[in-house]
N, C-alpha and C positions, 0 to 999 in steps of 0.2 A: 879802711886805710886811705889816707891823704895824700895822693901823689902832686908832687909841682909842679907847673908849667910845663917844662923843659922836659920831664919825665912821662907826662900825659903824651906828650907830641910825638916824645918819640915812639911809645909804647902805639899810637893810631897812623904814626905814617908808617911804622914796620912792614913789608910785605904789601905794601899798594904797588902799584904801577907809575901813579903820577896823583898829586895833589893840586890843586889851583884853588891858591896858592897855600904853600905851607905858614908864609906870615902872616896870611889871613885867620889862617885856622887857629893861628897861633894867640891875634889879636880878639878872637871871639874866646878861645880858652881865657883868658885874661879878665873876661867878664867877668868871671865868678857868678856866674846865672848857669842851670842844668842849660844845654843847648839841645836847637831840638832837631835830631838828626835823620831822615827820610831814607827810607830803602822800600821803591815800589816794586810789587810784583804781579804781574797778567798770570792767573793762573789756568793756563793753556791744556795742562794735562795735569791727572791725579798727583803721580809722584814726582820725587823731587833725587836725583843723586848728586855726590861730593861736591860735584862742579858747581850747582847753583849755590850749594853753603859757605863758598865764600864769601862773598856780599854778609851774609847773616853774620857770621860770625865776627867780620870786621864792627856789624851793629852790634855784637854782644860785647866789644871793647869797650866800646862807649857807654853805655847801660852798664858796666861793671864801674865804669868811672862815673858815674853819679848820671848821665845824663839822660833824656828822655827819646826814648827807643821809637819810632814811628812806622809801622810798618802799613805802608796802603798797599789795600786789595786791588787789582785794578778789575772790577769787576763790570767796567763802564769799556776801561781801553783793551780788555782783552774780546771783547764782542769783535773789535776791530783788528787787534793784530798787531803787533809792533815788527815794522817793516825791517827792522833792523839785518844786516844779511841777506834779504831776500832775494832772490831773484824771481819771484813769482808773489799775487797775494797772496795772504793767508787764507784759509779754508774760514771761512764766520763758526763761532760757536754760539750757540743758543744763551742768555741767560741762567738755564736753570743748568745746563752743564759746566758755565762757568764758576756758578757756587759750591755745586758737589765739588769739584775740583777744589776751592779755595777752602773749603773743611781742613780736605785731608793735608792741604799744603800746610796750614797755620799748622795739623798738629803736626805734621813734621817741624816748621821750623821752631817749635814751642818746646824741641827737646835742646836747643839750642839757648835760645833767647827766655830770659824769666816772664812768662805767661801776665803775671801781674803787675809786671814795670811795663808793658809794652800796651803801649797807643795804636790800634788795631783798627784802620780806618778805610771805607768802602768810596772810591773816588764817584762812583754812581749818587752819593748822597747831590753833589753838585750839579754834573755834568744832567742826570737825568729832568733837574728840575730848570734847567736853564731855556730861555724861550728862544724862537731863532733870530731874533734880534741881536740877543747877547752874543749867539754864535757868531754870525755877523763881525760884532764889536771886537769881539777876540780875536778872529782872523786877521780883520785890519792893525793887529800888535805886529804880526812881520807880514815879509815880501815872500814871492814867489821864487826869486831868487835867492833869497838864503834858503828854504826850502831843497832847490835843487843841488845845493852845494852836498846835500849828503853823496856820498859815494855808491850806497846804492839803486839810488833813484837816476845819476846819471849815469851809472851804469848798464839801466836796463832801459831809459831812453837810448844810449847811443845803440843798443844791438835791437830798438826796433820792439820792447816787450811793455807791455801796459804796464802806467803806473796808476793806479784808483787815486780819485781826489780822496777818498776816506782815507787812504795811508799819509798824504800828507798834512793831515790832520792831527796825526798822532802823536810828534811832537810836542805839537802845540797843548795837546791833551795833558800829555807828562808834565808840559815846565808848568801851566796851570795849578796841575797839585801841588808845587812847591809853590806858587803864592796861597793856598785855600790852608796850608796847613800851618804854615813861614818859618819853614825850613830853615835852618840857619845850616846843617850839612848836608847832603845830596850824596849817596854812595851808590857804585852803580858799577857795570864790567866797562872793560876800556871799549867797547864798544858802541860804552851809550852816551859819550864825549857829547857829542851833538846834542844830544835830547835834553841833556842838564843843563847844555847851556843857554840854550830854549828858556829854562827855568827862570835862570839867572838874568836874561835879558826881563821875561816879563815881571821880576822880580824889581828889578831898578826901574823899571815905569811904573808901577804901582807905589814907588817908595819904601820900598820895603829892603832891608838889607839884602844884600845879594849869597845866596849860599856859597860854603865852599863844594870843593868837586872831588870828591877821593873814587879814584878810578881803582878798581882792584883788575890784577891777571884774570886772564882765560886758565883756568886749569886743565893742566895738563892731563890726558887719562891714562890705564895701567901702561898703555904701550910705550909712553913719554915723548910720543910725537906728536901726536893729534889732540885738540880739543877734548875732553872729555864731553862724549856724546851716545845714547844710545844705539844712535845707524852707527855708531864706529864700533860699538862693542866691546868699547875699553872704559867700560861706566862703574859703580859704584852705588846701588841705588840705596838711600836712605832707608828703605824697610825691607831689604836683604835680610834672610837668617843671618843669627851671628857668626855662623861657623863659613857661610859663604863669604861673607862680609871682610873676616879676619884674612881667609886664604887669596883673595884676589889682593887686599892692602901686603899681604909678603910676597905678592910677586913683583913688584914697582924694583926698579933699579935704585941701588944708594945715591945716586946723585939726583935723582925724584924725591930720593924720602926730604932730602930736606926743604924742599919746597910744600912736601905735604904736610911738615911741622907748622912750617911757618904760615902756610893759607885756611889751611882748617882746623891746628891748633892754636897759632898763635902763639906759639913755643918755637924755641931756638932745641936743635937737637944736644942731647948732653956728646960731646964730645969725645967725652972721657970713655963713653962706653966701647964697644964692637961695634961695626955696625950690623949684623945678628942682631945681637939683641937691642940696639936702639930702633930695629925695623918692628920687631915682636915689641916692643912697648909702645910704636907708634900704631898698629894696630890694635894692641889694646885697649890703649885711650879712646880711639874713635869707635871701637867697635860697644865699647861701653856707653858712651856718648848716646848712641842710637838704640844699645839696647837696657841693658844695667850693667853694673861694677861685674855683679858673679857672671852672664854670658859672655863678657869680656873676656872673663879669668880663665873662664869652662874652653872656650872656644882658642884658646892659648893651648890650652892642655892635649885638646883635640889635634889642634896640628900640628905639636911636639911628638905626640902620643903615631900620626902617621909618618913623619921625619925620622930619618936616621940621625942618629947625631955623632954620628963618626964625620968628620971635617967641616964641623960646623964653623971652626975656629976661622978655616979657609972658606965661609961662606958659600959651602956648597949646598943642593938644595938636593937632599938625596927623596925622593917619594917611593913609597910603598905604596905600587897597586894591586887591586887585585881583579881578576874576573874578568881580564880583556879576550875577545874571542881566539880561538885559535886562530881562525884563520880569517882574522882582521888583514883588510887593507893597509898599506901606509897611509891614507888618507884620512881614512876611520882611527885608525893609532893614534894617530897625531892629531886628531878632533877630542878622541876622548881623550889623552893628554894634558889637551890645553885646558877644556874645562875643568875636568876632577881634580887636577892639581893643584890649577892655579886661577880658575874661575873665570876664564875667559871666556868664550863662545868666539869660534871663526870659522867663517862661510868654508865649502867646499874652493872655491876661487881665490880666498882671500889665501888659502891654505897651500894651494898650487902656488902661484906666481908669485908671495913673499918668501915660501918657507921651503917648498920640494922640490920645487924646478930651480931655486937658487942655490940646493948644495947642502943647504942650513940643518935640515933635518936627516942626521946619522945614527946609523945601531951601532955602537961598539968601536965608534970613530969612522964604519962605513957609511958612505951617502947613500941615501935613499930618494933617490931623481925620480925614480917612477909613481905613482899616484897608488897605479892598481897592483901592484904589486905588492906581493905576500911573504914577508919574514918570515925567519923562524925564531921563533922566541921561547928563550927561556932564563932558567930562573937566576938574578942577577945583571941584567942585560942593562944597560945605559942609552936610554933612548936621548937625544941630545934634538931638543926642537931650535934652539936661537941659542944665541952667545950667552942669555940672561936665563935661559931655561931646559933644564935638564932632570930625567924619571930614574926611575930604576922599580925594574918588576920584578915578582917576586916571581 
């Protein structure tokens, strides 16, 4: 299928953050040559969850429209760390940990991206064979001063915390791959503004066209406040069972789901539906995504199969538990709650000072303020943890 101009752009700037510039990207579409679009990754750790596939999947737009998909390993700059955020270095990881890592990420992101359209390249090919003169020469492409203009670098000068010369290197590292490769797009989290443009500078001094910069969102995780992060516990991870997988994507509030259409499908939600069931079809999609079509379908069935579906219409989330102790805690209640239902994990602390001590967690419309304190529970009882979440035992 032949999409036009106007149709491609709009279909690649959907769901970014920020483009620089869209008339650019506009005037490279216009080539009629595949372009060749870069998405680096430091693979830091094994797995991968929802948050980092956005980037990819904004790369499988483009790979679906004809063009050619780049994905660099950073198998060179993740030794080092990408300071990005930090307020401390990074810990160094060995070489050979960073490869075990970069396995299992490509297969993750290879249920994404088509395996044999994608340009799968080790920025170590360069960096390792470059002698320290070159390093040198490359340095002298920027200042000191732009350097320090990142915000976390002068933020851990002003409060007095070490910055390594290696971190400020890293940049320079990044925009390098986009001249070794000549990148004509650059995708990256609105976070890595700086590092692209790094890119792009050392891009017009080589003479080389200058990429564009498509920033995608930070996604959002189940809680719809924070960052999706593992330390937050509102994660997603890519090689989750399917049936975990499905039940934490139905606990996201509806005005999330549509942001999870649009950043990790790439879909507008159907309108027309419920929003029920446009949640269970958005879980089914990704959950299929990650595993196949039928544990999609299975793991649908599955938590139909634990749901009541008496006031589904009203979007309520009725669960069927079973086998909580008698004589559980509220704290313990409402830990196992959150996980078995809806696949969250939260801390004992996190548990008190959002959820118990604030009123939020009720039996049967009563609060339950106390931690250690022991309900009595029986059969049909509506445990109510937050405004978006609510049990019922058997």
């Amino acid at each position: 299928m032949t999409h036009s101009v106007e149709d491609a752009l709009s279909i690649l700037t959907s769901g970014t953050a920020k483009v620089l510039s869209e008339k650019e990207l506009e005037e490279k579409l216009k080539l009629g040559r595949p372009l060749r679009i870069k998405l680096g990754v430091d693979p830091t750790a094994p797995d991968i969850h929802l948050g980092h596939t956005v980037a990819i999947e904004k790369l499988r737009q483009f790979q679906e429209l004809g063009h050619q998909a780049v994905l660099i390993i950073g198998d060179f700059t993740a030794t080092v760390g990408d300071p990005t955020g930090r307020s401390a270095a990074r810990p160094p990881l060995t070489r050979e940990e960073v490869l075990a890592h970069a396995e299992t990420y490509t297969t993750q992101a290879f249920k994404i991206l088509d395996k044999d359209k994608t340009e799968v390249v080790y920025n170590g090919e360069w960096f390792r064979t470059m002698t320290y003169e070159q390093v040198l020469k490359l340095n002298a492409r920027v200042t000191m001063q732009q350097m320090l203009q990142r915000e976390d670098f002068k933020s851990r000068i002003e409060k007095g915390q070490e910055v390594r010369l290696h971190e400020v290197q890293y940049p320079i590292m990044q925009g390098w791959d986009s001249v070794e490769i000549k990148s004509d797009v650059e995708i990256g989290g609105t976070d890595q503004l700086f590092n692209i443009l790094v890119g792009r500078d050392l891009q017009k001094e080589e003479g080389h066209p200058q990429q564009v910069v498509i920033l995608m969102p930070l996604l959002e995780g189940l809680d719809g406040v924070k960052k999706m992060s593992k330390s937050s516990h509102n994660y997603v991870g890519v090689n989750e069972p399917a049936n975990e997988m499905f039940g934490k994507l139905m606990s996201i509030s509806d005005d999330l789901m549509d942001r999870y259409y649009t950043l990790l499908l790439g879909e507008q939600r159907d309108s027309t539906l419920h929003p029920m069931e446009a949640k269970k079809q958005l879980a089914t999609h990704i959950t299929s995504r990650y595993h196949n079509e039928q544990e999609g379908t299975d793991a649908r069935a599955t938590w139909e199969a634990r749901f009541s579906k008496r006031d589904t219409a009203a979007g309520a989330t009725d669960l069927t538990m079973a086998d909580i102790p008698a004589d559980a805690n509220v704290i313990t209640m409402a830990a196992y709650a959150f996980e078995s239902a809806f696949g969250m994990k939260k801390s004992n602390g996190e548990l008190r000072k959002q959820f118990i001590t604030t009123g939020a967690v009720q039996l049967n419309g009563e609060k339950l303020t106390d931690p250690a304190a022991t309900p009595t529970l029986k059969a049909g009882d509506i445990l109510r943890l937050s405004k978006k979440h609510s049990v019922k035992f058997t």
